[in-house]
N, C-alpha and C positions, 0 to 999 in steps of 0.2 A: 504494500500500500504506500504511494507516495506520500513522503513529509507532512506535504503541502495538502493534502486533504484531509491530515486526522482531526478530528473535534478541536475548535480554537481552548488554545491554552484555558483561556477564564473560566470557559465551561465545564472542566471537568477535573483536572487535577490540583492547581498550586493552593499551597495554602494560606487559609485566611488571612486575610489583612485584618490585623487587631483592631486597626480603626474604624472600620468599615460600617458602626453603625456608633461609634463617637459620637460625644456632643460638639459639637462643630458651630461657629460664628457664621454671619450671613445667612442664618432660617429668619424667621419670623422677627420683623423689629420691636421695641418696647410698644408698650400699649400707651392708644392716646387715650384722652381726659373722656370721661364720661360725655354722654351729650345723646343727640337723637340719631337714628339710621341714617348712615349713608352719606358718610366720609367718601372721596373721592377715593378709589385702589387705581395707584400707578405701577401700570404696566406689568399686572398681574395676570400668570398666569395658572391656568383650573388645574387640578389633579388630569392626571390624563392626558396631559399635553396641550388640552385643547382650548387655541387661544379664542376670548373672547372679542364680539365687536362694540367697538364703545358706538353710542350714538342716540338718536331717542327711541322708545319704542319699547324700551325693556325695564320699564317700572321707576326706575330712576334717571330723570333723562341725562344723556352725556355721561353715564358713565358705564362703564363694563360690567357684567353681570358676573356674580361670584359663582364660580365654578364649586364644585363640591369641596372643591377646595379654595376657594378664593381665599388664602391665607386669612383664618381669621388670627386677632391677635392674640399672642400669649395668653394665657390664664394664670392673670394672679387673680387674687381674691377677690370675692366680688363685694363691690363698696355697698353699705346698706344690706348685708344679710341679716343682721340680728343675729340671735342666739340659733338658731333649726341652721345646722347643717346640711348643704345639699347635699346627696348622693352623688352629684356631678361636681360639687368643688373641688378644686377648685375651677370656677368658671369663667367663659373668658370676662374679663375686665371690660376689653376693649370691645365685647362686642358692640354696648350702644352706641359706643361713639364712632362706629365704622371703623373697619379694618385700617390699620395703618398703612404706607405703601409697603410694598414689598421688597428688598433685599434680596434674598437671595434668589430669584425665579429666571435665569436667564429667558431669553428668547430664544426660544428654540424652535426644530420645523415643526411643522402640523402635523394634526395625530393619523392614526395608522389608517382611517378609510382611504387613503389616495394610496396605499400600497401596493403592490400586483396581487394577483393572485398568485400562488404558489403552487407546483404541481410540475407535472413533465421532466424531461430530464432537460431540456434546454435551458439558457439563462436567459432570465426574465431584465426585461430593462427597469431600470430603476424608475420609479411614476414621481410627475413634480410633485414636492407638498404643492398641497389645497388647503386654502384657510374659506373650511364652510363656515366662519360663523359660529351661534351658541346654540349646541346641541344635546342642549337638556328639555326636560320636560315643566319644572318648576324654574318659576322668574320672581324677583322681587314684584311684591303686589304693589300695584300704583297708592300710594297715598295709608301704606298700613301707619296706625297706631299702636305704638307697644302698650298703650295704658289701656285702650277701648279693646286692645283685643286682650288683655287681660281679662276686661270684667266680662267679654264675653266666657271664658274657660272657666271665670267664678260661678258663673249665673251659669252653666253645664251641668256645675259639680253641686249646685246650692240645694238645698231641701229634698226630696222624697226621690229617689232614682238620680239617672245619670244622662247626660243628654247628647248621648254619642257621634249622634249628626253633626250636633254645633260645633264638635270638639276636630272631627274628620273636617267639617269643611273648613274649618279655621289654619289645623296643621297644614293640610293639605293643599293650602293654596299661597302659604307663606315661603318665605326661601330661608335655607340656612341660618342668614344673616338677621332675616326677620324674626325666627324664632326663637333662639337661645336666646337672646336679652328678655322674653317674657319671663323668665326667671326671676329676672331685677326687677322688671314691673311688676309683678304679680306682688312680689315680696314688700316691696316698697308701697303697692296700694291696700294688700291686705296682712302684711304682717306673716303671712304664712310661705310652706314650701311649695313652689308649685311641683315638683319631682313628687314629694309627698304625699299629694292631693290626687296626683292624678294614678298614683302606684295603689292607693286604697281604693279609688273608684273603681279601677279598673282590672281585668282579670287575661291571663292568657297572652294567645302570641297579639292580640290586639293590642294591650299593655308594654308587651317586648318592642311592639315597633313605633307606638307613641313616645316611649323614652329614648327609644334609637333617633328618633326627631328632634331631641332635643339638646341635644352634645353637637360639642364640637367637631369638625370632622377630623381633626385630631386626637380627641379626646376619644370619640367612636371609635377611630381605628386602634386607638393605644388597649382599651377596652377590649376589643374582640381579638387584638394580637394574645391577651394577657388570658382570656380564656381558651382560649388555642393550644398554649402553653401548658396551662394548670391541671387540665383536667387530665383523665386516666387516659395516656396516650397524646402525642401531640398533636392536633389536626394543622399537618405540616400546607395541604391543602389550601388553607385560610394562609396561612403563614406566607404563602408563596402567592396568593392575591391579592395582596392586600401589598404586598415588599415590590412585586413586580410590575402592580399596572402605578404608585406613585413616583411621585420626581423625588428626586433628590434631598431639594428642598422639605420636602414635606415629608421625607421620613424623618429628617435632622426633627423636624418641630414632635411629627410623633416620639421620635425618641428621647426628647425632652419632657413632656408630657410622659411619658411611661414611666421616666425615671422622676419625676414627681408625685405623681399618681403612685407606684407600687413600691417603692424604694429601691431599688436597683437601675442596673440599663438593662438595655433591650438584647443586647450583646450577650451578656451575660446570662440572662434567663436565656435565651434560645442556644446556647454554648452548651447550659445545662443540661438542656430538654430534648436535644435533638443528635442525631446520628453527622458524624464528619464529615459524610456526603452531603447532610443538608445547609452543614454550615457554609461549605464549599459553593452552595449554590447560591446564597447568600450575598455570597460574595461578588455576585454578577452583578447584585444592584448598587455596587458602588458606581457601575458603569454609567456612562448615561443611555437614556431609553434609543434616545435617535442613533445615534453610536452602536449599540448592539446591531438596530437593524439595518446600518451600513456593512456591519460584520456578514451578517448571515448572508446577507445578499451578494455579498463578497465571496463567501466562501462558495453560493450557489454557482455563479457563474464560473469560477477557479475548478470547481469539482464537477459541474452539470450534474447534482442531482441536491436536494432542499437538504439542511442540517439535520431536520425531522430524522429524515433516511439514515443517515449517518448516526445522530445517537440509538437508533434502533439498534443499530448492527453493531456497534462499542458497548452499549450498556446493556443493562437489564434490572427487574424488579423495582424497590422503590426510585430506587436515580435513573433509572428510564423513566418512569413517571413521571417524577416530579422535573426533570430534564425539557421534556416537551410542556408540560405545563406554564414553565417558565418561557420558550421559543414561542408558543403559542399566542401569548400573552402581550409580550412584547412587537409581534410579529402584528396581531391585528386584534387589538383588545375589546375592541364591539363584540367580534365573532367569541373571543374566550370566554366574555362575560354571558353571551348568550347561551352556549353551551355548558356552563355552569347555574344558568339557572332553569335551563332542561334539564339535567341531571338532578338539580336539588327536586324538582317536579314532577319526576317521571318514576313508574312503579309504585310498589306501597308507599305511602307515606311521603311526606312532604318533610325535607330538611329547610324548616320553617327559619333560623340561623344565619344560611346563605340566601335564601332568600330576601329576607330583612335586610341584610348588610349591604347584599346588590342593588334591593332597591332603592336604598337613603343614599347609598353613595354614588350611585352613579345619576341619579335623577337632575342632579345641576351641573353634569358633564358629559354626557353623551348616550341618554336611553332612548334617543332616537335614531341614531346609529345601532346602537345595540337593538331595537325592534326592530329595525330593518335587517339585521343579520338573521335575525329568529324566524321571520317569517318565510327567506330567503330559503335557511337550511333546515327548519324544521315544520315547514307546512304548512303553518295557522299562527294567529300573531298571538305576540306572549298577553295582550289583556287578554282573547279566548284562554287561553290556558289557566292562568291565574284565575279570569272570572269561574271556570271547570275544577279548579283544585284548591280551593280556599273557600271561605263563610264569612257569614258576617260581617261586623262592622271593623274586623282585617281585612277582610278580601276591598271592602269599601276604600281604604286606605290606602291600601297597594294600589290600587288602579289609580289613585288618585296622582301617585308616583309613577305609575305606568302614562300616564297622559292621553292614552285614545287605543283605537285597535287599528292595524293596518291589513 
């Protein structure tokens, strides 16, 4: 086998770089002063790569819509909690007063829909980025009030029952940016937790994906890295979705957040918890995203046949697995995310989990790409599916995150 075709170095053997998931300068800048939504974010860009267009149209006019990531700011403490500790504290500070600008986000190309397809043995020409635009399904709502929509979630939760409609159509049509500061409001007009309020009212995964609304996109992910980790076995899986489709930037901030949140780093739990191969793989995400996929594309045309192919025939068991998982991923992350949330959907039972986490996170980055993949390669669009394999005032929710059927 020549040289020159075996698996690139990063992907399979050397090892770790101790720093590779460090706390590192230029993530997330200090938090500004308290104030109302919707501070200007310069030159921000979403989780996912996928840059926003600033202009009017999208809730706030003139400026760019916060990506699932649009860097919210740090979480220090939040001013005006009182005594009731949140379950999310600490929360961001910064979120009422809009995210600061960003630091560390370079500009980078555009996300993975403008890549080739992959396939055949020939080498595939590299496709320009495309800058589609905001390819989410939730926008900043025109003219929201953090105090009015408070007292709507009080008068929800107020007297005899619970008023689940109010509460879906409320989360549901708020962004990121809009929602976590109801925390601050809520507390500040009623003295109480809103986390609190709504964990007693509420029951089931309808419960699990109302508080998944309510975190930071940092905070979420440090969250679901940490239960990944903890439990019986590591769901390496989560670990490798969550590390492979963010930037850079925004692991630095989750791993900041982890190691506030849990008292360690992130390094270090997943060092503990996981097998040398997976730390190994790990180690790819120090790369940059667009970077790998000059790699692969490189290597297609050098070898004529996709890397897919090639780890096939080098690996096997979990580091074949989780090997494509990661190529996949990076390769064309609509399609990965789609095919992960067929999997969490299909056969007995509903891995209710992945679900949840796909749909909070990608819904102000690209779940319109991602339904377009789904309907593409599996037949019917993911609302039929979800509206088919969920209930209630969840299934309600998720759709509302799904945004329409195609």
């Amino acid at each position: 086998k020549s040289q020159a075709c075996q698996i690139p170095a990063g992907m399979g053997g050397f090892t770790p770089n101790p720093s590779m998931l460090a706390q590192a300068p230029g993530g997330y800048p200090p938090a500004p002063q308290p104030g109302g939504y919707g501070a200007p974010f310069a030159n921000q860009q979403s989780y996912g790569l996928y840059p926003q267009p600033q202009g009017p149209g999208m809730g706030y006019p003139g400026q760019p819509m916060p990506g699932y990531p649009r860097a919210p700011s740090p979480n220090p403490q939040m001013a005006g909690f009182g005594s009731a500790p949140s379950p999310n504290a600490p929360m961001a500070g910064g979120y009422g007063g809009g995210p600061a600008p960003m630091q560390g986000y370079p500009q980078v190309p555009s996300p993975n829909p403008s890549m080739p397809a992959y396939g055949g043995g020939g080498a595939m020409p590299v496709a320009p980025a495309i800058n589609r635009g905001f390819r989410g399904t939730i926008k900043d709502f025109p003219g929201a009030d953090p105090l009015r929509d408070a007292e709507v979630l009080r008068k929800a939760m107020k007297g005899f029952g619970t008023d689940e409609q109010a509460i879906i159509d409320l989360l549901g049509s708020r962004s990121n940016r809009q929602r976590v500061p109801l925390l601050r409001s809520y507390k500040t007009a009623y003295g109480k937790d809103l986390v609190k309020d709504l964990h007693s009212e509420l029951s089931g995964d309808f419960r699990k994906l109302v508080m998944a609304t309510l975190k930071t996109p940092a905070e979420f992910d440090a969250y679901e890295l940490n239960n990944a980790i903890k439990g019986a076995g590591t769901d390496e899986a989560c670990l490798i979705e969550i590390l492979s489709s963010r930037s850079n930037a925004e692991i630095k901030e989750i791993n900041r957040i982890y190691k506030q949140d849990y008292k360690k780093t992130l390094e270090s739990a997943i060092s503990g918890d996981t097998s040398g191969h997976f730390r190994r793989r790990v180690d790819m995400y120090t790369l940059s995203k667009p970077h790998l996929r000059t790699v692969f594309l490189e290597y297609q045309k050098m070898c004529g046949r996709d890397i897919e192919k090639s780890i096939g025939r080098e690996m096997s068991g979990d580091l074949e697995s989780g090997m494509l998982a990661v190529v996949k991923c990076i390769k064309n992350t609509p399609a990965y995310f789609a095919e992960r949330l067929y999997k969490a959907m299909k056969g007995a039972g509903t891995k209710d989990t992945t679900l949840i986490r796909i749909m909070v996170t990608r819904s102000e980055v690209d779940m319109l790409d991602i339904r377009q993949e789904y309907v593409k390669n599996y037949g019917k669009s993911l609302y039929t599916h979800i509206s088919g394999d969920t209930s209630g005032d969840y299934k309600k929710l998720l759709l509302k995150l799904c945004g329409g059927s195609d």
